[in-house]
N, C-alpha and C positions, 0 to 999 in steps of 0.2 A: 640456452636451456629454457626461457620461457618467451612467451609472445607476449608477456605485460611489459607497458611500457619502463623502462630502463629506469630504475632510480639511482643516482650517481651516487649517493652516500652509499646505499650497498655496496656497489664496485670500489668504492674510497676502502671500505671497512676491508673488503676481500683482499685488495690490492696490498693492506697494508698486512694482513696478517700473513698473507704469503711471502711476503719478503722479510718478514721477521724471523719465519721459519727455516728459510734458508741461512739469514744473518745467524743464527741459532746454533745453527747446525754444521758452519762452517767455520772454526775458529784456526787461525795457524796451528795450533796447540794445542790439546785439552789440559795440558799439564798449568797450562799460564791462560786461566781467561776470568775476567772480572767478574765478582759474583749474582749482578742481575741477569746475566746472559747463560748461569747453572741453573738446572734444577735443581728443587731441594732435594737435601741430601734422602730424607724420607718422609717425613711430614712436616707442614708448612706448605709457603705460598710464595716462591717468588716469580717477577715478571715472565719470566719466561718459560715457567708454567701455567701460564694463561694461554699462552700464542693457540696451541693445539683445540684446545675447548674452543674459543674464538674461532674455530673453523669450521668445529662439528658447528659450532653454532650458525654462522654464515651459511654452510649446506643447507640445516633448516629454514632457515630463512627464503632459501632459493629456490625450496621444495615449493613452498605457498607460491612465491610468483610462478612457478611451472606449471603448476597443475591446477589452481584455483576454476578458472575459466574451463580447462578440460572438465571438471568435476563436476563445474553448474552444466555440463552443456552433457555429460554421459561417457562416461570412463569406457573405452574401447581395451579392447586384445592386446594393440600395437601401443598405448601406454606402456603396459605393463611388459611388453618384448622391450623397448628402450631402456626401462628400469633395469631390468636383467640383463640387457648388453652392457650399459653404463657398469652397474656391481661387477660383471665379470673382468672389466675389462682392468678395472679398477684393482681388484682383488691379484688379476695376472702380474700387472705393472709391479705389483710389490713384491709378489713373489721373483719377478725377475732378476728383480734388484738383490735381492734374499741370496740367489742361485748364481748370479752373476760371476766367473770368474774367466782371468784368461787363459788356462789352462785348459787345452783341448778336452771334451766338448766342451766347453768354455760354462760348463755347469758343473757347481761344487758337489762333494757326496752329498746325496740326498738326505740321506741317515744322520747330517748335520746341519740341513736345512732348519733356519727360524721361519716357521711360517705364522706367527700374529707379526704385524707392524703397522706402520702407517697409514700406506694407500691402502692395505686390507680392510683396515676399521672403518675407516673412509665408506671405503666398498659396503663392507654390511650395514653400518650405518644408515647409509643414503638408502639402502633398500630397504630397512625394518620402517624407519622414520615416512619416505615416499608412500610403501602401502598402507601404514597407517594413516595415511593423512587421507589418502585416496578414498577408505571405508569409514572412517568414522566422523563424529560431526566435532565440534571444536572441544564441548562437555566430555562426550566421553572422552578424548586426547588427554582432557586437563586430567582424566580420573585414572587414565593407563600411565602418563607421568608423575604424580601423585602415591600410586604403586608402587612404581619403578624403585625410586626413592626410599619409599618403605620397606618395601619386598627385601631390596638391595641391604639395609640398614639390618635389619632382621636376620639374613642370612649369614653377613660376616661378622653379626657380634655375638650373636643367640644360637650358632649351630656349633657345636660342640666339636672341636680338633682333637682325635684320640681319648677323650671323655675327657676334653679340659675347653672351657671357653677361649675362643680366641684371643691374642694377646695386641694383634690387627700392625704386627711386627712382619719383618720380613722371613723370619723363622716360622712366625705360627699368623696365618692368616689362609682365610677358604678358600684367594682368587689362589691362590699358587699350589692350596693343594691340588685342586680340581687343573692347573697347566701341567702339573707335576704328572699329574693320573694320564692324562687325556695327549698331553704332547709331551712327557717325557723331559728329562733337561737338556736334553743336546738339542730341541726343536725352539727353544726361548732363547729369551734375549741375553739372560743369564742363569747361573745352573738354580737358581733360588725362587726366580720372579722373572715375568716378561711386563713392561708396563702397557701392553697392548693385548693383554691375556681374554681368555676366554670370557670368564665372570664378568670383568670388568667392561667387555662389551656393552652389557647392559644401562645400567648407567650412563655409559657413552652417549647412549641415545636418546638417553634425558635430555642430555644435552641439547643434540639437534631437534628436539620435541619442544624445548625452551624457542628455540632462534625460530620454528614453524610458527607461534604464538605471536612472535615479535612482526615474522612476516605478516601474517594475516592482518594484524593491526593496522599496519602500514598498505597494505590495501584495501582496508574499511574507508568506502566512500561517502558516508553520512561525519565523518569526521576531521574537523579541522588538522593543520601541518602543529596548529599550537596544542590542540585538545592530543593528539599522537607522542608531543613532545611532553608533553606534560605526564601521560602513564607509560611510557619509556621509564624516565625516572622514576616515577612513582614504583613499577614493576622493580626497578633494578634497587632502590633502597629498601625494599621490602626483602628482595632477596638475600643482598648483604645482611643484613639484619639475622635473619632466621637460617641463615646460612652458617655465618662468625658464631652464634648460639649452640648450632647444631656439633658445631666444631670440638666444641668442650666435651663431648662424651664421643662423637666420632669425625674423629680429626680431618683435619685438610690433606689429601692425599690423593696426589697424580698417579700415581701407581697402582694402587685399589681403585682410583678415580672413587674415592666416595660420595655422599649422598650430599652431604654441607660442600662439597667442591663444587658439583653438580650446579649447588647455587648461589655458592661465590663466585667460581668465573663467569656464571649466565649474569650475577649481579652487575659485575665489572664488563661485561659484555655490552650490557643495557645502556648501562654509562656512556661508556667508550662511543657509544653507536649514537647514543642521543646527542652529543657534543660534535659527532661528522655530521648530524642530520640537521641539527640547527644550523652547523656553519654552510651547508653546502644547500640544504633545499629549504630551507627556511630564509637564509640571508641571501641564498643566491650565489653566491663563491665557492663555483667548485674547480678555480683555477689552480689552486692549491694543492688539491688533489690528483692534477692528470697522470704524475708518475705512477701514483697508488692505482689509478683504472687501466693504464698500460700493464702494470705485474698482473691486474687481477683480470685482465682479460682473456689470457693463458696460464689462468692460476696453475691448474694440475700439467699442464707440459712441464713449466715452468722448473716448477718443482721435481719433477721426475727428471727430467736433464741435469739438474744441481747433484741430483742424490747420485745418477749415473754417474757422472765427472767425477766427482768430489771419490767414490769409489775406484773409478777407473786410474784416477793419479793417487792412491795410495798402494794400489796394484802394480802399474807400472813402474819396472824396477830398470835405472839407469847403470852404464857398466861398470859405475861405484858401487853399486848393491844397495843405493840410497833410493828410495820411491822417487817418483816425480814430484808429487808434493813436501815429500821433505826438501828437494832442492828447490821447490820453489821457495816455501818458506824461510830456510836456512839463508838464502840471498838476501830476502827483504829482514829480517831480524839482524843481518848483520851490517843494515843500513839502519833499522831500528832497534837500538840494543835494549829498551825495557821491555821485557818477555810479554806482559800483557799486554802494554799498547802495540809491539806488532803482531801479537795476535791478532787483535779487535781488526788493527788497522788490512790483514789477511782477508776478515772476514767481508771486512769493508767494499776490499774492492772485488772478491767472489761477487756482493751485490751489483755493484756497480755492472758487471760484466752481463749477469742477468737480465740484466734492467736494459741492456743493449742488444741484446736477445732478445728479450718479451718487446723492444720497439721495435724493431725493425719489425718483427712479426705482426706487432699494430698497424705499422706503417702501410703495409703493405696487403691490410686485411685479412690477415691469417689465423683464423681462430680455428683452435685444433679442441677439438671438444673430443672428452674422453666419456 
């Protein structure tokens, strides 16, 4: 995606959240799975409500090594035809997934289609994030992120549901009325809320407008590896701070994705990222990391193949009438009888299998760019 030279803590950071996502996402069970690997239930913050933010944010990040040089040198057409191929293709990938079944034409009724999800937000994301970064200078970015946050802030607590303030519940909050209005409940994720809604797009993109900030830094050439490491953290403890603060009047919430998440996960993002950067291009040890630059090399295949599969064996029904995945599971559980750990340990080797996927595809030079 970009012609700047390769920084291996990025690919560290990439690699690792995309295999967290799939770890996530794959448990034998959702009935029996330990509770850092749940989202919260509604608000709060646990680990695995990071993973996703961590990616918008990585995107951003990848947007600055792609286009920095294009931008000093004179933004063409064919930029911006790549942008729009990448979003579409990105946005289709989800919907496929969305549509997917095996039942001739092998597409579900449409009238029961989700269409917000993952590779879609992805998709808009990387385009809102991209042409901003393309048109404007680093000040204004800070000042339309800044917005974002506010705007966002304002809209879901200060705009009135049925002449009542919002209560920023699942019942009463303005991302779900505006999904409710605009896709209806059979097109969400659930008849209530989709956590990949319309509204909440917004914000989303704070997000990857945070991780653009962090990129650019990281290729500021008047600046040392120590003076970058230093306002890394400095950025990221300021965020937690004003973030955890902001929390007390409008909560941490993956689902609204609100404004104090926004700069919690970018906080813990900062963190997370300064600790791969000191150990890998600062000390020089980025042997550590090669698994993490293998998954993150074919981040988005990588990931679209899990979600395909992982779909595909709960679809496939054996002439027990049990999915594939149930009998895969129901084998290894009744070689691991505590319900959680062979979940985890389910989920465990899902990665494993990926990871031998995404090498062989390293091995052999096959970078599938979406």
């Amino acid at each position: 995606m970009s012609n700047t030279k390769r920084i291996l803590s990025v690919d560290i950071f990439r690699g690792l959240t995309i295999a967290s996502m799939i770890l996530v996402n794959n448990p034998g069970t959702w009935s029996h799975v330990y509770a850092p690997f749940l989202h919260a239930k509604w608000n709060g913050l646990t680990s695995t409500d990071l993973i996703f933010p961590f990616f918008l944010f990585v995107v951003g990040m990848s947007i600055a090594f792609a286009y920095t040089k294009r931008k000093a040198h004179g933004i063409s057409v064919d930029i911006y035809k790549k942008i729009v191929s990448r979003t579409v293709k990105l946005i289709f990938l989800g919907l496929f997934l969305a549509a997917f079944t095996f039942s001739f034409p092998f597409i579900k009724n449409l009238s029961e289609l989700r269409v917000p999800g993952v590779l879609q937000r992805i998709g808009v994301v990387f385009f809102i994030a991209s042409i901003l970064f393309l048109n404007v200078n680093w000040k204004v970015l800070l000042v339309i992120f800044v917005a974002i946050l506010l705007g966002y802030w304002y809209m879901m607590t200060q705009i009135p549901i049925d002449g009542t303030i919002p209560l920023l519940t699942r019942a009463s909050n303005l991302g779900s009325v505006v999904d409710l209005k605009l896709l209806t409940d059979s097109h969400m994720y659930k008849t209530d809320y989709d956590p990949e809604g319309i509204l909440s797009t917004l914000p989303s993109v704070a997000t990857s407008i945070f991780g653009v900030f962090i990129g650019m830094i990281l290729l500021h050439k008047n600046k040392s590896q120590q003076e970058k490491l230093k306002i890394f953290i400095t950025i990221g403890i300021i965020a937690l701070a004003l973030g955890y603060l902001w929390s007390m009047s409008f909560p941490l919430n993956k689902a609204l994705w609100t404004s104090s998440f926004v700069l919690v996960t970018g906080g813990w993002a900062c963190l997370l990222y300064a600790v791969i950067f000191y150990i890998t291009d600062i000390k020089g040890n980025s042997a550590w990391g090669k698994p993490a630059i293998i998954f993150g090399s074919n981040a988005i295949t990588v990931y679209f193949l899990s979600s395909f599969v992982s779909k595909s064996f709960g679809l496939i029904k054996l002439s027990s009438g049990e999915s594939l995945h149930g009998y895969l599971y129901g084998t290894l559980s009744s070689i691991i009888t505590i319900p959680k750990l062979s979940s985890i340990t389910y989920a465990i080797i899902v990665i494993v299998f990926y990871y031998l996927v995404a090498y062989i595809l390293y091995k052999k030079k096959l970078f599938i760019k979406v």
